[in-house]
N, C-alpha and C positions, 0 to 999 in steps of 0.2 A: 778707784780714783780716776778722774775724769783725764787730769796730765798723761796719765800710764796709756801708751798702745800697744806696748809689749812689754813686756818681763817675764823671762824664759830661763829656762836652765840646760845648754847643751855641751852634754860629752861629747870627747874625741872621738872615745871607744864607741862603737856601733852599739854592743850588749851594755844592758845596764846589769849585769854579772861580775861581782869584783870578790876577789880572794883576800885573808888576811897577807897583808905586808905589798899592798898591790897600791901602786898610783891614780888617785883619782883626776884626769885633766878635761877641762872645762872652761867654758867662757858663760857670762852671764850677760846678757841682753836685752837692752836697757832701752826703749824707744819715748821720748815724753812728746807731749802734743805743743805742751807750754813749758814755761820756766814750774819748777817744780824746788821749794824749801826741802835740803835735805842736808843729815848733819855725817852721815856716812852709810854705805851702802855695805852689808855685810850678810857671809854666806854660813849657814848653820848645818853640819854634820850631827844628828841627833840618831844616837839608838838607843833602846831599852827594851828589858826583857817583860813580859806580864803573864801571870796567872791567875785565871779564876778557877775556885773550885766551889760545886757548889754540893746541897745535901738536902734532894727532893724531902725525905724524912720530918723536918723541921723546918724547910722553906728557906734556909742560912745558906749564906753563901760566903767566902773568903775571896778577896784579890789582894795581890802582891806585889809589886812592882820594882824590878830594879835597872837601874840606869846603865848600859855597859859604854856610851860614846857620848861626847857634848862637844864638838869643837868647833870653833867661830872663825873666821875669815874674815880678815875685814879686806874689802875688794876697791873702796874708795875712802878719803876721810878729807875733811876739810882743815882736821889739824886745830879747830878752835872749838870751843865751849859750846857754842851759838849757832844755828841751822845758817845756812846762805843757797840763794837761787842758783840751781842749776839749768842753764840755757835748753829751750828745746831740741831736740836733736835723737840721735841714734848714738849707744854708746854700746862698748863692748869691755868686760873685764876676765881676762883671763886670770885661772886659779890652777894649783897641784895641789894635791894632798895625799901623803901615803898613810894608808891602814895601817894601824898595828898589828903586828906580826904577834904567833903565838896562840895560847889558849884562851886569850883575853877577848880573841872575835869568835864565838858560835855561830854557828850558820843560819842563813835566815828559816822561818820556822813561821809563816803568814799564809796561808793560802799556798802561794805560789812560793817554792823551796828550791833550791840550789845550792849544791855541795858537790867539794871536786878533790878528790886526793891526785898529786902529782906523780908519785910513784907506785911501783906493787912487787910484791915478792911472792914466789910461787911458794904456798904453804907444806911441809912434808908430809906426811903420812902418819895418821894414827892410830893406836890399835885398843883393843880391850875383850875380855875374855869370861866367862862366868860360868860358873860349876851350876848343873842343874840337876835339884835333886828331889824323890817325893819319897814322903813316908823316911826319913831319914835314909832314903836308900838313895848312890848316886846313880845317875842316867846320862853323865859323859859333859863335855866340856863346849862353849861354843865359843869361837873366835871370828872377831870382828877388825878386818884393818880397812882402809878406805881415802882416800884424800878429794877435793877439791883443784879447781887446777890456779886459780888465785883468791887474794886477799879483798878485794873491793869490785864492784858489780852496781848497774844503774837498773832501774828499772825497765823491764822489757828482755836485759839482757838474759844469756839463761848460765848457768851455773855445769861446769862438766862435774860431772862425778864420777867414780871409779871405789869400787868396793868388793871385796871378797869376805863370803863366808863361810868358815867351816865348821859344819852341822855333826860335832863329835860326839852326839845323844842318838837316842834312840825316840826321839820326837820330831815328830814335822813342826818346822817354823813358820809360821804365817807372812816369811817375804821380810822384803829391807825397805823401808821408809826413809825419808827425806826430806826434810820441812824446816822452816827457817823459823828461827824462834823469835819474838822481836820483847825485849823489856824497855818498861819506859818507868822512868822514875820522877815523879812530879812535886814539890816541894812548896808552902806554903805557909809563911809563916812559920812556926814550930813544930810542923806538922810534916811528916813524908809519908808520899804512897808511887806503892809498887804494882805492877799492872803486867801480868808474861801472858801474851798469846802469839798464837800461829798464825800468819799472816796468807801460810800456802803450805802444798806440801804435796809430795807426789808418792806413791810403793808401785812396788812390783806386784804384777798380777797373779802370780805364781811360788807355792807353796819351797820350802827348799825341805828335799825329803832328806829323814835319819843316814848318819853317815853319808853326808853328800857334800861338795864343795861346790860352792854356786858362787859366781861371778857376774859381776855390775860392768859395765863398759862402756866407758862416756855416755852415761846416760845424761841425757839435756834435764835441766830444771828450770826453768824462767821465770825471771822474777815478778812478782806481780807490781803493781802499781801501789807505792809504799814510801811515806816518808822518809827521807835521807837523815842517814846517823848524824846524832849531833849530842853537845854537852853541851848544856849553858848549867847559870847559875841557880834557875827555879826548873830547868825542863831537861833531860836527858832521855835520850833513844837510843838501844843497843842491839845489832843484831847476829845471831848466830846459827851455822847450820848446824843438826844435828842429821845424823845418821843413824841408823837403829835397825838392830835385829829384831822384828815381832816372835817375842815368844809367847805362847799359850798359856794363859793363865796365870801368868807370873811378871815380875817385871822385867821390861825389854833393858837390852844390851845397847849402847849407843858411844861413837863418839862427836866430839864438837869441834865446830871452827867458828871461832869469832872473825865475821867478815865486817865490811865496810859497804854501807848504801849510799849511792852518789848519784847525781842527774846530769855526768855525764859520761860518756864511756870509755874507760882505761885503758891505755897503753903504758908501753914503759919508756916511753920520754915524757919530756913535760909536755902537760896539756894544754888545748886551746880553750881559749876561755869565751869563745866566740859562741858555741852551742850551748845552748840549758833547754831545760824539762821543766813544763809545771807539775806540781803535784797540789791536790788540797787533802788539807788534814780536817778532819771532822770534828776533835776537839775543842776547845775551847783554850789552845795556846798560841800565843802568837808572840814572836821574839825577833829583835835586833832591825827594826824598821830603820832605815837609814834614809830617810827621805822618802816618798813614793817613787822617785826613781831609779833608788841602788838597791840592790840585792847580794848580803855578804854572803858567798860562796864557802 
C-alpha cells in the first residue's frame, strides 16, 4: 500500500527467544504517507503444530495440522462499525502479552530450535548385573554401576561420565560404550510411528580382562549437533544416555539416563534467555511458529 512507509514489529527484549509463561513486550510501528481508512489496527500471536508424512511406496502422502496458539490484540479501534481516515503521520502502539505456562507451549521445532530448562538435578547412580553362561554352564557374573554428572545438556556441551566394571567371568569384554539414544515419535492422523537411533556415541579402546575391575573417570562425551527434546501434540523427541558393558557374543549389559537436549547451557539458577543456538532438523516437521519473529523456548 502506497499510504504505508513503515509497519514494523519491535520487541524490547534484544532475543526473539521466549519461554512458556514469559512476557511478550512491544511496540508496533506505524508510519503513513497520507490519510489512510482504517477500522482498527490489530496484532495476531499465531502458532501451530504441522506434520507431513509421506510413503515413496505409493507416491501418498499425509499432513496434519494442529493449531496450539491464535490470540488477537487489538492495538487501536475506532469504536464504530465503519472504517474512518487516519491522519498522516508516525504512530506508535505498545502491547504485552504473556505465554501460556505449562505443557500447552512445545518448543519451537522449524529449522532453527530453541529450548531451555531452568533447573537440574544431579542424577544418582545406577547399577545392573547379568549372569553369563555357555553351554548351560555358568562363567561368573558381571556388574555394571555408572552415573552421569546431570540431567539436561546443549549441544557442543560434553556429558562427564564415570563407570565401573566388574568382570566376575572368565571372559574378556569388548570395553564400555556410551551413546545417546534419541526416540522420536511422529503421529498423523490415526496413525503413530516410532523411530530409535543413535545420534553419537563413544567406547573405550581397550578390552576389560576376566576377573578384572576396570574404571571410567570423567570421561568427556560431547554432544553432537541435535535437535532439542520436545513434546507437542503430532511430534515428540526423547533422549537418553545409555551405558553398556560390550559383551561377546551375547547381549550387552547397560544402564540409562533419560537426559534433556537444550540450546542453551545449564546452570543451576535461572537462566538467561538472551543466548540460543540454531539447529536445523532434516525432517519434514515443523511446530509452533509464532510469527517469524518469536521462537517458543
Amino acid at each position: 500500500m502506497k499510504e504505508i512507509a513503515e509497519f514494523e514489529i519491535e520487541l524490547k527484549k534484544r532475543s526473539s527467544v521466549f519461554h512458556p509463561g514469559q512476557t511478550i513486550i512491544g511496540t508496533v510501528k506505524l508510519q503513513l504517507t497520507e490519510p489512510m481508512a482504517m477500522k482498527d489496527i490489530e496484532l495476531r500471536i499465531y502458532g501451530r503444530e504441522r506434520t507431513r508424512i509421506s510413503r515413496p511406496s505409493d507416491q501418498t502422502s499425509k499432513i496434519d495440522v494442529q493449531s496450539i496458539l491464535d490470540q488477537k490484540i487489538i492495538l487501536w479501534s475506532n469504536d464504530k462499525d465503519e472504517s474512518e481516515n487516519v491522519p498522516s503521520g508516525a504512530y506508535k502502539y505498545n502491547f504485552k502479552y504473556r505465554l501460556p505456562s505449562g505443557t500447552d507451549m512445545p518448543t519451537s521445532v522449524d529449522g532453527q530450535m530453541h529450548f531451555n530448562i531452568r533447573y537440574l538435578q544431579k542424577p544418582p547412580s545406577k547399577q545392573n548385573e547379568k549372569a553369563i553362561s555357555c553351554l548351560c554352564f555358568p562363567r561368573g557374573i558381571i556388574q555394571l554401576t555408572a552415573n552421569i554428572d546431570r540431567y539436561g545438556y546443549c549441544p557442543g556441551e560434553s556429558i562427564v561420565i564415570n563407570a565401573e566394571c566388574s568382570n566376575l567371568t572368565d571372559t574378556k569384554m569388548h570395553g564400555i560404550r556410551a551413546k545417546i539414544v534419541r526416540t522420536i515419535v511422529r503421529k498423523c492422523t490415526d496413525e503413530t510411528f516410532t523411530e530409535v537411533d543413535s545420534p553419537g556415541g563413544i567406547q573405550t579402546p581397550t578390552e576389560i580382562d576376566e576377573r578384572e575391575n576396570f574404571h571410567l573417570i570423567n570421561q568427556l562425551f560431547q554432544i553432537p549437533a541435535i535437535p532439542p527434546t520436545t513434546t507437542g501434540k503430532l511430534i515428540s523427541i526423547s533422549y537418553a544416555v545409555e551405558i553398556s558393558v560390550l559383551v561377546p557374543y551375547r547381549d550387552n549389559i547397560h544402564v540409562n539416563f533419560p537426559i534433556q537436549i537444550v540450546t542453551s547451557p545449564m546452570i543451576k539458577s535461572v537462566m538467561s534467555s538472551d543466548s540460543s543456538t540454531s539447529r536445523t532438523d532434516s525432517t519434514e516437521a515443523q511446530k509452533c511458529i509464532l510469527n517469524p519473529l518469536l521462537t517458543i523456548a
